[in-house]
N, C-alpha and C positions, 0 to 999 in steps of 0.2 A: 504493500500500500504506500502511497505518496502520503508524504509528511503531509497533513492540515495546516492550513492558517488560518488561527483564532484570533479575531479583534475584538477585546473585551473596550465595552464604553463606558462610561461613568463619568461624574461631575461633581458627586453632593460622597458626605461622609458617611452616611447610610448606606451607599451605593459600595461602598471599597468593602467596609468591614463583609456583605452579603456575599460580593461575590471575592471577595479575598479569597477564601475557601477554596473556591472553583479551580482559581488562579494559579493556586499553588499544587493544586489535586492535578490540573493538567499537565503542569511544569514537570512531575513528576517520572512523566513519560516523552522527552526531547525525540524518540525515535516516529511518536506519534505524532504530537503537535506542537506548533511552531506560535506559541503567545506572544499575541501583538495589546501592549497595556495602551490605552486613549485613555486619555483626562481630560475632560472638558472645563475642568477648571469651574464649574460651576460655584462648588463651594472651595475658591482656593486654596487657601492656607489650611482648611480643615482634612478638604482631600489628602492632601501630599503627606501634611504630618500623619491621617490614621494608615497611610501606604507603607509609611516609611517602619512603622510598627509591625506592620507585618513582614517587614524585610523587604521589599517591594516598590520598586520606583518606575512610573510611566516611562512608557517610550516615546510618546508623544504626548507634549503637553497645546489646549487650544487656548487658553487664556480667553475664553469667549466673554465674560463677564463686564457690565460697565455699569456705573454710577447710576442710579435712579431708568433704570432702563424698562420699556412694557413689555410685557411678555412676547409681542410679536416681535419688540425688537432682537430679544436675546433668541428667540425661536430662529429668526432668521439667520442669524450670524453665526448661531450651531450649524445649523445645516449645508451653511455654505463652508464652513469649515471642516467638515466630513465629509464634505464632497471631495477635498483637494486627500484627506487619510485613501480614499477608496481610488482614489486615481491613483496615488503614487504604493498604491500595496494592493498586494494580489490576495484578496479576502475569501476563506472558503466557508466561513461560518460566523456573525456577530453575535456574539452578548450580550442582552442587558438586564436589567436589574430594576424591578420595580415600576413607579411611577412618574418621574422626573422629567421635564423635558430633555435634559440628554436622553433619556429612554425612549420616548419620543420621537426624537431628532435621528436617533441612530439605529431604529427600527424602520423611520422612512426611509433616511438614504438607501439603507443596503437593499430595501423595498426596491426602491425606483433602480438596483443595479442586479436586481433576481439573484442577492444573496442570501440562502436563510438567515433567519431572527432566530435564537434559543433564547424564550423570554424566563429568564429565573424569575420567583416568585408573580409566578401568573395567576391568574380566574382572583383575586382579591377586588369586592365590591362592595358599594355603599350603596350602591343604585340611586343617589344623587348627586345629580353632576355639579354640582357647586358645594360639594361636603365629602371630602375635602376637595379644593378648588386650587388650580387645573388640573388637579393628581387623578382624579376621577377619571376623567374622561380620557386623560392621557394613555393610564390604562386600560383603557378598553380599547381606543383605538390602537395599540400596540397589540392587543389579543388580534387584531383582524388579520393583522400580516406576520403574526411568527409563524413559524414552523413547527417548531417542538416549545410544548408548555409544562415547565415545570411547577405543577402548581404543591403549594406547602400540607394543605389539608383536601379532606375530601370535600368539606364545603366548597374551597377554591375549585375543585374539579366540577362539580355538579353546573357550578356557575358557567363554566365554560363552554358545558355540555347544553344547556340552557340554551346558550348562544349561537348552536350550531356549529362548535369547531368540534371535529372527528375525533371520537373518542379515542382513535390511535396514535393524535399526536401529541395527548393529555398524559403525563407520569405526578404519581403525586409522590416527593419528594421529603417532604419537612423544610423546614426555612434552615438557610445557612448562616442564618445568624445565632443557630444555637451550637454550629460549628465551630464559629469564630470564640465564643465563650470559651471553649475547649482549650483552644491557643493561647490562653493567658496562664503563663508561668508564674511558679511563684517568687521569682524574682522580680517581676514585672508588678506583683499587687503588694512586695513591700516596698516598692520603688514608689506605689501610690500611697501607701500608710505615710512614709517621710512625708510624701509632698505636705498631705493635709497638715503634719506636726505644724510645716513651715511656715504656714500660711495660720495658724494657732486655730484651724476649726475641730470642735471636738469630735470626735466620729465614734459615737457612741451609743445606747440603746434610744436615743432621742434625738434621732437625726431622722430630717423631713427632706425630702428632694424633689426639686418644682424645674418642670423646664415646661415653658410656652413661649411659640412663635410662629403659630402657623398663618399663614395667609387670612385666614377665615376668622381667626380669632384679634386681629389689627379694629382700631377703631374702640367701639362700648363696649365690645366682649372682653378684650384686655381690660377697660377698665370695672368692670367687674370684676373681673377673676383679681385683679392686684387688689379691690376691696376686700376678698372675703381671706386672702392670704393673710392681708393686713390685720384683719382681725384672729386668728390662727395666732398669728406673731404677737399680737397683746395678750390673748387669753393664754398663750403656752410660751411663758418666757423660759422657762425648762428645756425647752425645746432648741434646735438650730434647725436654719430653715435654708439648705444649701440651696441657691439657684448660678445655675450658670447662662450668662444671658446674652441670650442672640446679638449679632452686631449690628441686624436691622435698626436703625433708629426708631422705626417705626413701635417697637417693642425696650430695647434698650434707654432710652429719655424716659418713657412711662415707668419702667420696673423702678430707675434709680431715680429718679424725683418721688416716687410713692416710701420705698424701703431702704433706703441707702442709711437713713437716720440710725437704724434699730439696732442693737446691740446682737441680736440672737439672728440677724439674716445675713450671710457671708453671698456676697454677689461676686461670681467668678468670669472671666474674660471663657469661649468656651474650651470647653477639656477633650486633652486629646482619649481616645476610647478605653483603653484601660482606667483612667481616671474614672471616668463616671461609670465605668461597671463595678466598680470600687464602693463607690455611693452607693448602688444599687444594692449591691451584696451585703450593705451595712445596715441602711435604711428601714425604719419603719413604718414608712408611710411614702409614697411617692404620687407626686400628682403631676401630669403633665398632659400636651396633645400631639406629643411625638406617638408615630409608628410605631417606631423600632423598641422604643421601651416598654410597650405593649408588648410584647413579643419576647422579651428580653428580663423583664421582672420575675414573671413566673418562676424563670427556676431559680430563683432565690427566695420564693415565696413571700413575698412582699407585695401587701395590698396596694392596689393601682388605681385611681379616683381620675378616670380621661375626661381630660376637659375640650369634648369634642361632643357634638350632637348627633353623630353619625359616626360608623366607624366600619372598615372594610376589614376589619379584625374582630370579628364576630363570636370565635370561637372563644376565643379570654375570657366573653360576657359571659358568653353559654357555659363556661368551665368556675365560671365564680371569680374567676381570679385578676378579675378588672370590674369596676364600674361605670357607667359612662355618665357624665356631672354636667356636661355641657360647659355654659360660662354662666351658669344662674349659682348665686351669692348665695342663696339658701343652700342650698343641694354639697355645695362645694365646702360649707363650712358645718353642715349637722354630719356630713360623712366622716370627713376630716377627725369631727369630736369625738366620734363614737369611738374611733380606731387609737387616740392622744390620747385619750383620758386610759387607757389600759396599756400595760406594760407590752412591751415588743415579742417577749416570748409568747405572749393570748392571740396577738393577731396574727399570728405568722401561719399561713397557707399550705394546707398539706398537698393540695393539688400536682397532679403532674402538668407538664408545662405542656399544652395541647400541640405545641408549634413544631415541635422538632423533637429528635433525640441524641441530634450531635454527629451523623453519619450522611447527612445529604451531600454534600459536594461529591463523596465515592459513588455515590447513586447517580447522581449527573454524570460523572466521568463515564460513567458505565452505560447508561442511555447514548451518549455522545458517540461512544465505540461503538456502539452496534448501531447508532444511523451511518455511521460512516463503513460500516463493514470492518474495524480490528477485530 
């Protein structure tokens, strides 16, 4: 067999840690294929740093990214910059990962060049296209043109099947972000114990971790949800309330004009991924309207209060081991209390984590070799 050329795409830091896995599962085998890393640079600094953590540095970097830019505009400047990856490299299979406009961008192009899409983490829905927003929709129009769908759960499979994509080109896999958990040594999570020493936050049975920045949640839902934080942070001065905050202004000027004041709220510049699986694995409470930490708490069994109104990760609700809070001040602050006001060993989750078991990337290698005949 002729060696493959694999073009993995990505942009955002959800996107590297998911398919890091993949990346390094293929690498494995040089006699089979031949990894081509794209960085769309979407989320710069954050891409590169969680790459480098996995030992792993792009081969090509787009720098697509600019200053207050609309989604058409960044939509376009991707696509025209993956036009110029697919002309100068001879591609026999792209990658992508999720919802993101790189996912997007880099399922059209190779589209419009009749090169298969292998979409990881496929069939995830909300079935509202504005919740979460453009991620919805991005993803489903990326179901229409891949090839092979690796989707995480049988939910994500049925959806697909819903949608009329042929049940033979559906594998249901687990999410590789419970892969990527695997890969964290333990010289790597006392390297994150120092950190917090250094920075004096206690990381102890009363520690709360909040990250919000989604698109949907900009405007009165932010300020909501930093209301009822605020309050959390009065009633539970016992408590620390780690956030690490987006560099959207849009969300960063709100967080630290509301909390910056408070003795017990440590607001951090964001953290590279072992850092906040660090949190995670500590934490008694975590409330956020990240994805990936849906996904990702479970198997630390730690209660998850999503501050999202929708969510294309269904199974965490169905499994107990997520609540969905929306941005409503009541909801966000009687949850909150029920879980604060009891010690960390009462609330902790016996659940198995529905998403994964730590083995999907060898399952894609292995669907990968048998569409290609190894």
């Amino acid at each position: 067999m002729n060696k493959k050329n694999i073009l993995f795409v990505f942009g955002t830091r959800p996107e590297v840690i998911k398919l890091a896995p993949v990346i390094l599962e293929l690498k494995k085998y040089p006699d089979k294929y031949r990894v081509i890393i794209c960085n769309t640079e979407q989320q710069k600094e954050l891409s590169n740093q969680t790459l480098a953590y996995f030992g792993l540095k792009a081969d090509i970097n787009l720098d697509c990214m600019r200053e207050n830019q609309t989604l058409v505009e960044v939509q376009s400047r991707i696509l025209t910059s993956l036009d110029k990856v697919f002309a100068d490299n001879k591609v026999d299979a792209t990658i992508v990962q999720g919802d993101t406009m790189t996912v997007l961008c880099g399922a059209l192009t190779s589209f419009y060049r009749k090169i298969p899409v292998f979409h990881v983490e496929a069939g995830l829905r909300s079935y509202d296209i504005y919740e979460p927003f453009p991620e919805e929709v991005m993803r489903q129009m990326t179901s229409r043109v891949a090839e092979l769908h690796f989707a995480p759960t049988e939910k994500n499979r049925n959806a697909l099947l819903k949608e009329d994509i042929s049940d033979n080109k559906i594998y249901v896999t687990g999410n590789t972000v419970i892969d990527a958990l695997f890969c964290l040594s333990e010289d790597t999570m006392d390297k994150a114990k120092e950190f917090y020493k250094s920075q004096n936050i206690p990381i102890d049975e009363n520690l709360v971790l909040i990250t919000v920045h989604r698109r949907e949640n900009h405007g009165e839902r932010i300020d909501r949800i930093l209301d009822a934080i605020e309050y959390l942070v009065k009633t539970y001065p016992d408590h620390n309330f780690v956030i690490p905050v987006h560099p959207n202004p849009n969300v960063k000027c709100k967080v630290y004009s509301k909390l910056k004041d408070y003795d017990n709220v440590h607001l951090l510049n964001p953290l590279d991924y072992p850092y906040l699986v660090y949190l995670m694995k500590n934490a008694k409470l975590i409330l956020t309207d990240s994805g990936g930490i849906q996904e990702e708490a479970p198997s630390f069994g730690c209660p998850t209060l999503v501050m999202r109104y929708e969510t294309e990760r269904q199974e965490g609700i169905d499994a107990g081991v997520s609540v969905l809070v929306g941005a409503e001040y009541s909801k966000i602050t009687s949850l909150s209390s029920e879980i604060l006001s009891k010690s960390r060993s009462e609330t902790r989750l016996k659940a198995q984590n529905p998403y994964g078991s730590g083995k999907s990337a060898i399952t894609i290698r292995e669907i990968i070799d048998e569409y290609f005949g190894n």
